[in-house]
FIBAKOL-481404 format. One line per 8 residues: number of its first residue (from 1); their letters; for each residue x, y, z of C-alpha. Coordinates in steps of 0.05 Angstrom, whole numbers, plus 5000, padded with zeros to 4 digits. Layout:
<pts>
NUM = a = X Y Z | ... $
</pts>
This chain:
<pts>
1 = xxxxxxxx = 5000 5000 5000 | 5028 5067 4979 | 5011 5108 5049 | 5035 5177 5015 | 4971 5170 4957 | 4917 5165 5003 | 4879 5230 5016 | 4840 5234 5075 $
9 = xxxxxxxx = 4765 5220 5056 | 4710 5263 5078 | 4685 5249 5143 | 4626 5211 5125 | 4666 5162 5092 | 4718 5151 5156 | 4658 5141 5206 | 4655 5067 5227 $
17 = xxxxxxxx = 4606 5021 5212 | 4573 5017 5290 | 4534 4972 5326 | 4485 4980 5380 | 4506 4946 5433 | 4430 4928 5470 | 4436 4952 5559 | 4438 4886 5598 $
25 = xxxxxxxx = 4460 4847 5647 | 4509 4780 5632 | 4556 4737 5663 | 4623 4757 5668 | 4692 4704 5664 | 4696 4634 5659 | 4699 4580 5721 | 4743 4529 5684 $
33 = xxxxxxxx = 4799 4582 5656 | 4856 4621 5671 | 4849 4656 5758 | 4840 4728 5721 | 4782 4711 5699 | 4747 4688 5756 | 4712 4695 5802 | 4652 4690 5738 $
41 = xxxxxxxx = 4604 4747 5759 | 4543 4787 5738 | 4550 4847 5713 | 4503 4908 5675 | 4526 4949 5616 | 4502 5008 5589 | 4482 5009 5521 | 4537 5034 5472 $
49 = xxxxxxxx = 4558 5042 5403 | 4621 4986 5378 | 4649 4988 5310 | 4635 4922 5272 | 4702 4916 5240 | 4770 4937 5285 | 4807 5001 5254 | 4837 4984 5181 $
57 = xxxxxxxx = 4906 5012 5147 | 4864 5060 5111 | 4834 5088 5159 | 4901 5105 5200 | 4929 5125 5140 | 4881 5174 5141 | 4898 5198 5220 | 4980 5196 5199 $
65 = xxxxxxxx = 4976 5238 5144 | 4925 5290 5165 | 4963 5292 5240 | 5033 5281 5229 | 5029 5225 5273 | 5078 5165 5259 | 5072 5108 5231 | 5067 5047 5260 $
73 = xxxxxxxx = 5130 5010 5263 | 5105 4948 5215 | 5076 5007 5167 | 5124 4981 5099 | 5113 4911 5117 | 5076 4880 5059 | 5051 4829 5104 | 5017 4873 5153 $
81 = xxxxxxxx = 5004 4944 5115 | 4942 4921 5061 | 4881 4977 5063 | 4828 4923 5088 | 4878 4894 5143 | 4872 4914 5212 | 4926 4964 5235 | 4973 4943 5282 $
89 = xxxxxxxx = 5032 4953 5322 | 4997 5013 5351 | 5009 5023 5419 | 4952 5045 5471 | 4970 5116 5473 | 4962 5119 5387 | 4907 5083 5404 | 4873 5135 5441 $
97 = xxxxxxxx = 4893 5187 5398 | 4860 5164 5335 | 4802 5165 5379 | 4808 5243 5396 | 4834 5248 5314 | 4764 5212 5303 | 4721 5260 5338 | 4752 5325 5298 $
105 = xxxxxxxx = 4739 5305 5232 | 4661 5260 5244 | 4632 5307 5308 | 4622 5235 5345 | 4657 5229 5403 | 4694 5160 5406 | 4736 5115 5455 | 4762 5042 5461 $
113 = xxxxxxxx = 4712 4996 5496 | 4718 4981 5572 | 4732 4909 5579 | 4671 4889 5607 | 4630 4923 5548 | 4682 4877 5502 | 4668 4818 5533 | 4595 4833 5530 $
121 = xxxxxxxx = 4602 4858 5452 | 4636 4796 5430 | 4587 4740 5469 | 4534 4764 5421 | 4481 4748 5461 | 4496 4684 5484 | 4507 4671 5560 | 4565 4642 5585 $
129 = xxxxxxxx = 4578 4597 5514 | 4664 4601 5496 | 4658 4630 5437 | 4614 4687 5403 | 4587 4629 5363 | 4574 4577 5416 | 4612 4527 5449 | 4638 4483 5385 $
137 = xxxxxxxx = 4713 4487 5378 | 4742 4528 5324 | 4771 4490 5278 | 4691 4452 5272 | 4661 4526 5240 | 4658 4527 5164 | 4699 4595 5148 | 4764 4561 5198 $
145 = xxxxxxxx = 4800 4558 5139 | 4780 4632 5112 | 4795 4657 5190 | 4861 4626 5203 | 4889 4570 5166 | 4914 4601 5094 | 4956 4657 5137 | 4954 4636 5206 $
153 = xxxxxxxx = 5035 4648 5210 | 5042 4707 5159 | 4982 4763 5174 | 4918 4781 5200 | 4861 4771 5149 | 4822 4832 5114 | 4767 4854 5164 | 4695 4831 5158 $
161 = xxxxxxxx = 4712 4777 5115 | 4684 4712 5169 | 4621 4707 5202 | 4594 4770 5248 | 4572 4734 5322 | 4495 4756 5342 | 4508 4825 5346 | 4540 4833 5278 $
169 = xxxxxxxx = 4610 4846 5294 | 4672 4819 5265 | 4726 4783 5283 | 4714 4801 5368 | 4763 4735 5379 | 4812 4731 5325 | 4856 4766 5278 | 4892 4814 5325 $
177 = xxxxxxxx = 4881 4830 5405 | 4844 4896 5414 | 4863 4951 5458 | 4813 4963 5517 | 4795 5028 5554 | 4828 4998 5632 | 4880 4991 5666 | 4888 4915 5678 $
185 = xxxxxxxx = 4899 4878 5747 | 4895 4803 5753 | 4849 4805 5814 | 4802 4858 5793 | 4735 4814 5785 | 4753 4800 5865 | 4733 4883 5880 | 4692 4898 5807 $
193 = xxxxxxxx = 4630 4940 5816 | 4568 4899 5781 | 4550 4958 5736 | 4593 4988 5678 | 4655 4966 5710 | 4718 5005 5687 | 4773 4976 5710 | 4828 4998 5764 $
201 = xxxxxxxx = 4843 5068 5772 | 4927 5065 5751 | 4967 4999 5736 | 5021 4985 5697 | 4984 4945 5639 | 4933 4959 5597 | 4881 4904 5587 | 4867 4881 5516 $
209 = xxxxxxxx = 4820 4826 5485 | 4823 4773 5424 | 4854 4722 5393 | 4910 4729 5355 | 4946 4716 5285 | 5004 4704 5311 | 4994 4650 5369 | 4981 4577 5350 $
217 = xxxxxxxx = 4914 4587 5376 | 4876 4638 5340 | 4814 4645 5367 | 4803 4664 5443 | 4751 4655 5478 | 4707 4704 5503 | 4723 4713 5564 | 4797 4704 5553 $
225 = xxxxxxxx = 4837 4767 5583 | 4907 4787 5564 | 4954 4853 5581 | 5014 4900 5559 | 5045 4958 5577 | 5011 5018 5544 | 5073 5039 5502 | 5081 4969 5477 $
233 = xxxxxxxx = 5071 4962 5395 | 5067 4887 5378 | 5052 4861 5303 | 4986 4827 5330 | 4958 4892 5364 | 4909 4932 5341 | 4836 4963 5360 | 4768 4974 5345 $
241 = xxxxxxxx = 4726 5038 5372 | 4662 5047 5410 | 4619 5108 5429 | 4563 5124 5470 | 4500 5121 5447 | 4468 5199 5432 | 4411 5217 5472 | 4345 5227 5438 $
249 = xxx = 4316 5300 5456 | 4241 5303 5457 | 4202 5355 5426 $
</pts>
């Protein structure tokens, strides 16, 4: 992809696809995995606004060239820098600054997802199953092969290409780990409040969410939780946005 030709679109065109995300309560974690994710608990989000696809070269070529921002550091790898692929190797801080970039040039005001609201986003629907789809293993859906197999030690697929879960997103457990909005601590479900939990208030991590291209196992489950330091940029990183949803005004 030849970063210096693309023009920044107008804003119309660099507004993500969203999905409402329906207020509810759901059970958080998983009683047979890793201790961070237990104790499993319930817990009520807010309805919110999540992108269906997570944040494409395009679209940051857009934020680099109208900010002056870097690059990321895997920009000029041809494995990693196609339009349609997710970004990555952004770090948490670039993360958050696309964000703010986001809201200058659509009006919208936009943020990475809380963990919680991930978790809840990528279920779908579905209480306590593994997987947005359900409980069968991976490697039994019909679009494995599409997902993970032709590239699964090369590159993260185009977005939007496999099957949305019940809320029509894409890809919420595979093809690169997302940013999230909190800090992360191991013990946090131990002290979480049960509505709109946001995490800790300072740590050393960030918490992220997703499977990954680059691991032997692709797809995570739902609940699956993994961290880095915020100024980390790793080749299977990326992010997706979310925003709240707009109050209606009656007249």
């Amino acid at each position: 992809m030849d970063q210096a030709t693309l023009l920044p679109p107008a804003a119309e065109q660099l507004r993500p696809s969203l999905v409402p995300i329906p207020a509810g309560w759901f059970l958080m974690g998983y009683g047979s995995g890793q201790d961070n994710e237990k104790p499993v608990h319930r817990v009520w989000i807010d309805e919110f606004l999540l992108a269906a696809c997570q944040v494409t070269n395009a679209a940051y070529a857009c934020f680099v060239k109208t900010t002056g921002s870097a690059p990321p550091p895997f920009w000029n790898d041809a494995h990693l820098n196609q339009p349609e692929q997710p970004v990555v190797g952004v770090s948490w801080f670039e993360a958050t600054s696309f964000c703010a970039w986001l809201k200058t040039v659509t009006g919208k005001t936009f943020r990475l997802p809380a963990e919680a609201e991930w978790e809840r986003a990528a279920r779908g629907g579905l209480e306590s199953a593994l997987f947005p789809w359900g409980d069968a293993p991976p490697q039994s859906l019909p679009d494995y092969a599409a997902r993970c197999a032709a590239h699964w030690k090369t590159r993260p697929a185009p977005v939007g290409r496999a099957e949305p879960n019940g809320y029509g997103l894409y890809n919420m457990c595979d093809n690169v780990h997302e940013w999230c909005s909190d800090w992360y601590s191991p013990n946090y479900y131990e002290v979480s409040p049960d509505r709109n939990p946001r995490g800790p208030e300072s740590g050393l991590r960030r918490a992220s969410r997703g499977g990954s291209w680059r691991h032997h196992i692709k797809m995570s489950r739902c609940a699956a939780r993994s961290s880095i330091p915020p100024e980390f940029q790793y080749a299977d990183y990326g992010f997706r946005v979310a925003c709240e949803v707009q109050l209606r005004v009656r007249t």
